[in-house]
N, C-alpha and C positions, 0 to 999 in steps of 0.2 A: 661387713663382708657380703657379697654375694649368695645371696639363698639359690643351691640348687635344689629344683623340687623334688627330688630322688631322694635328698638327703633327706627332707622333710619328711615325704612320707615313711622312709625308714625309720627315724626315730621316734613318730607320733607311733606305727602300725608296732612294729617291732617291740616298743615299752607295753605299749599294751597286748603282745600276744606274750611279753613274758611274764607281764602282773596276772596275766589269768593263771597259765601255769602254774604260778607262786600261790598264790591264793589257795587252788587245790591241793595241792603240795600240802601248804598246812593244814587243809580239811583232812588229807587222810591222816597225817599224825596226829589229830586230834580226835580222830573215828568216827568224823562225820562223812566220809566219802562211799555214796554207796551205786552201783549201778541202774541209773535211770535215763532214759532220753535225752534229758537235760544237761547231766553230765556229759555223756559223750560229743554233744552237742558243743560245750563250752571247751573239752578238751581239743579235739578237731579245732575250732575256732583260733585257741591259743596257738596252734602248733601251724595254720596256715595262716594268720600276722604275725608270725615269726619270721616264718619262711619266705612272703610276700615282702617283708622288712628288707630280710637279708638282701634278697633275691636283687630291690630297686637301688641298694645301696650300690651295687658294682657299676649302674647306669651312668654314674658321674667319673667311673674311671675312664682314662685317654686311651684305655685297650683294654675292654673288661672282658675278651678272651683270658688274659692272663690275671688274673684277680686272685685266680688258688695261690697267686705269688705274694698276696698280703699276708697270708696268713707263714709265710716262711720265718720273718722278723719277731718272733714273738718274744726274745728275752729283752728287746729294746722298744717296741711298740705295740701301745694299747691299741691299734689298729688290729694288727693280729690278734692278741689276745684277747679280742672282742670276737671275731671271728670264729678263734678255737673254742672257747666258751660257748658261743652261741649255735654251734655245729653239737659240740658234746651235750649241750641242756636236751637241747630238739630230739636225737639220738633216745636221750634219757625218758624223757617225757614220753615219746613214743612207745618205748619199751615199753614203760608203765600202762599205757590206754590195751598194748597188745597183748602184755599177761591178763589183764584184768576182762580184757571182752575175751580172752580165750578158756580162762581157767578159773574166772572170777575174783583171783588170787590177786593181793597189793603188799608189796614185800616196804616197811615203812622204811628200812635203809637206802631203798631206792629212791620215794619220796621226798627223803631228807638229802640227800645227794644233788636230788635234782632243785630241792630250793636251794641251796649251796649255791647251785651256777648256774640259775636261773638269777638271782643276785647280784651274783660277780659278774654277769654278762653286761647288767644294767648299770652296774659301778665300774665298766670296761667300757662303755659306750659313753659313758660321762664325761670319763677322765680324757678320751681323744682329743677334750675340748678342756676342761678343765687344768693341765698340766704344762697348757700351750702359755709361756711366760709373755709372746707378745701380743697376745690379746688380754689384757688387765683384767676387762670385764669376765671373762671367762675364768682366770685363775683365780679362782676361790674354792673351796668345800665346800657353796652353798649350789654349786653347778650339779656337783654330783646327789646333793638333796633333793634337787628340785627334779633330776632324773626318776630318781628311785620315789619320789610323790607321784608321778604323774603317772608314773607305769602303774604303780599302786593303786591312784583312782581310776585311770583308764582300765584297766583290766577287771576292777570290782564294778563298772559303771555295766560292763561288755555281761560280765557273770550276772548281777541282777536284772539287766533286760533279758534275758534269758530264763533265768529263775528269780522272779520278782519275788521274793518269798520276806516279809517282813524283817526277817534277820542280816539280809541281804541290802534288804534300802539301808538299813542303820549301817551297813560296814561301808554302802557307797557314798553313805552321807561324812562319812568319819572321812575317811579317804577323800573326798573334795576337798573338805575344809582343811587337812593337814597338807594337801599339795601344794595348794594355794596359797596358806600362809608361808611356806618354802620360798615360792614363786613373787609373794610380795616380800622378804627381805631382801631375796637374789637384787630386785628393781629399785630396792630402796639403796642399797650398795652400789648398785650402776651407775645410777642416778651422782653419786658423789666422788666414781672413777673415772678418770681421765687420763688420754695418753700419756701424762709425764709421770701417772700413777707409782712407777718401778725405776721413776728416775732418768727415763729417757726422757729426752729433749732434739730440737731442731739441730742443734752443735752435737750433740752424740751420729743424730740418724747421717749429718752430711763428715762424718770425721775430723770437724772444727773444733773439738772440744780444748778449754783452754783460754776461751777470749772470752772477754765482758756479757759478746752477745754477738747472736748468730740469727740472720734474717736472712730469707731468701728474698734475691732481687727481681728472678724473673722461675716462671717452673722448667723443671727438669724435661718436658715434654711438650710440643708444640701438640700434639696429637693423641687421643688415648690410647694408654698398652694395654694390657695382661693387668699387671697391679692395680693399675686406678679401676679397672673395671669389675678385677674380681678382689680386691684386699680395699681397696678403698671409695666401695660401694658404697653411699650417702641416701640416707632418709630425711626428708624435713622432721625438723621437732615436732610442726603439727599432726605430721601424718605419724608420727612414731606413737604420740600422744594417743591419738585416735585410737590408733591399730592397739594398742593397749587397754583400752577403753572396752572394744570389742573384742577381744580374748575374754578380760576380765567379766564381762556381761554375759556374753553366749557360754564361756566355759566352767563359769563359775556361779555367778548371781542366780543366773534362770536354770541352770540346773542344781542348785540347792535349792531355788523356790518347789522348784518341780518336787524335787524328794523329801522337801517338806509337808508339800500339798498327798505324796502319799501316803503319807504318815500317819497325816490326820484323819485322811476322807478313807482310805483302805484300799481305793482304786487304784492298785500299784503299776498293772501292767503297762496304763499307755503314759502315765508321768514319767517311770521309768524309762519308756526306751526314748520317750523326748530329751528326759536327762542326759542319756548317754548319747546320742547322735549331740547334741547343743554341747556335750559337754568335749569329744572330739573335734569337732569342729574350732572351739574353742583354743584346745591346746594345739592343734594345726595353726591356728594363727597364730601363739604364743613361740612354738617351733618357727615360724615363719620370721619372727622380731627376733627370736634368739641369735639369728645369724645372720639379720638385717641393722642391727643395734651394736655389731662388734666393731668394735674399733683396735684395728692394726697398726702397731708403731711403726711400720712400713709410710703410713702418714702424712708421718712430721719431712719424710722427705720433699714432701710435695706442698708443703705449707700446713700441713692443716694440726690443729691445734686441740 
């Protein structure tokens, strides 16, 4: 499929201003949350790549005047339901920055509320994608693991370049490696899904179902439409290969060398924010193949196999 870059940036910016959120969320019911620079700093953060998320994701709508109308559909689309979730978290979370620089006060039902759906925002921005039966690759649970990884390490990457505090490298270093390895089953299952994955075929997609065998003679299109441009977008293998190659390097390798090397040497502040810039960048491309790598049984209408 077609990568639009709005949608990229939203789910790269967006995951990671909800894993920060989340992150603090559990520091305060754990009674680590206390009023410093820092914090407010990271709060802020979380709550303007949220809102930066939200904000690019209406860019790819055909009249993103009327956008407040996704959010209508919610007992039948995770579209909405991403949306109202991700309007109530932001809401939530703010509350929380506003009692607390106003009164010093952190009420933990709030806290706990706000990872709730902070959460279900990230497991509601998964499923838009994971629940869609005619993308094979996409329908899995491992779609929505690899969401809730990456928001995980992106947000802990975000929190310790900010507060590089040794307890911090270890939860961004945790957080890499379980995104990642998310990210390498998702690839290994791809890797062995194909459009006839669910059963469809060239004789399903043209209504020939019933004969020996079904070939198209000539295509359906003398000219590109809509479909082949934006559902039956093509990568070469090599370049897919590559671009995987280069996620898995910049977003993963060199940034757990990085938060290795702080570990050791002590000098956390500048490994760290190399880790986390190398390590966004990373899942930007990663985002980028996610939905340059999907294959639409829309298709098979057109030959393709």
């Amino acid at each position: 499929m077609h990568p639009a870059s709005s949608v990229i940036f939203f789910t790269t910016a967006s995951g990671a201003g909800f894993g920060i959120m989340s992150w603090l969320c559990v520091a305060i019911l754990m009674g680590h949350y206390t009023l410093t620079p820092h914090t407010i700093v990271m709060g802020v953060i979380g709550l303007v790549l949220a809102g930066a998320g939200l904000l690019s994701s209406t860019l790819h709508l055909g009249n993103p005047q009327r956008a407040w109308r996704a959010v209508s559909q919610w007992r039948t689309s995770w579209l909405s339901r991403e949306g109202i979730l991700a309007v109530l978290t932001c809401l939530n979370f703010a509350g929380i920055l506003a009692l607390y620089l106003t009164s010093g006060v952190v009420l933990p039902w709030m806290a706990g509320s706000c990872l709730v759906l902070s959460l279900l925002t990230i497991i509601a921005t998964a499923m838009i994608y994971a629940q869609i039966k005619p993308v094979p690759r996409w329908h899995t649970k491992l779609t929505v693991l690899c969401y809730l990884g990456f928001s995980t390490s992106t947000g802990m990457a975000v929190i310790a370049s900010v507060s590089p505090t040794r307890y911090h490298v270890y939860l961004a270093f945790g957080g890499l490696v379980l995104a990642w390895v998310f990210k390498l089953l998702w690839w290994q299952r791809a890797s062995r899904t194909s459009l006839s994955h669910d059963g469809s075929t060239t004789a399903t997609a043209t209504g020939l179902t019933g004969f020996s065998s079904v070939k198209l003679f000539e295509k359906p299109h003398m000219t590109q439409n809509y479909l082949m441009t934006e559902m039956v977008f093509e990568i070469g293998r090599k370049h897919a290969a590559r671009l995987r190659q280069i996620a898995l390097l910049a977003g993963g390798l060199l940034p757990f060398i990085c938060l290795g090397l702080a570990i050791m040497t002590g000098q956390t502040a500048g490994f760290v924010m190399l880790s986390c810039v190398m390590h966004l960048i990373g899942v930007g491309v990663e985002r980028w193949l996610f939905f340059a790598e999907a294959e639409h049984v829309v298709a098979l209408y057109y030959g393709k196999s």
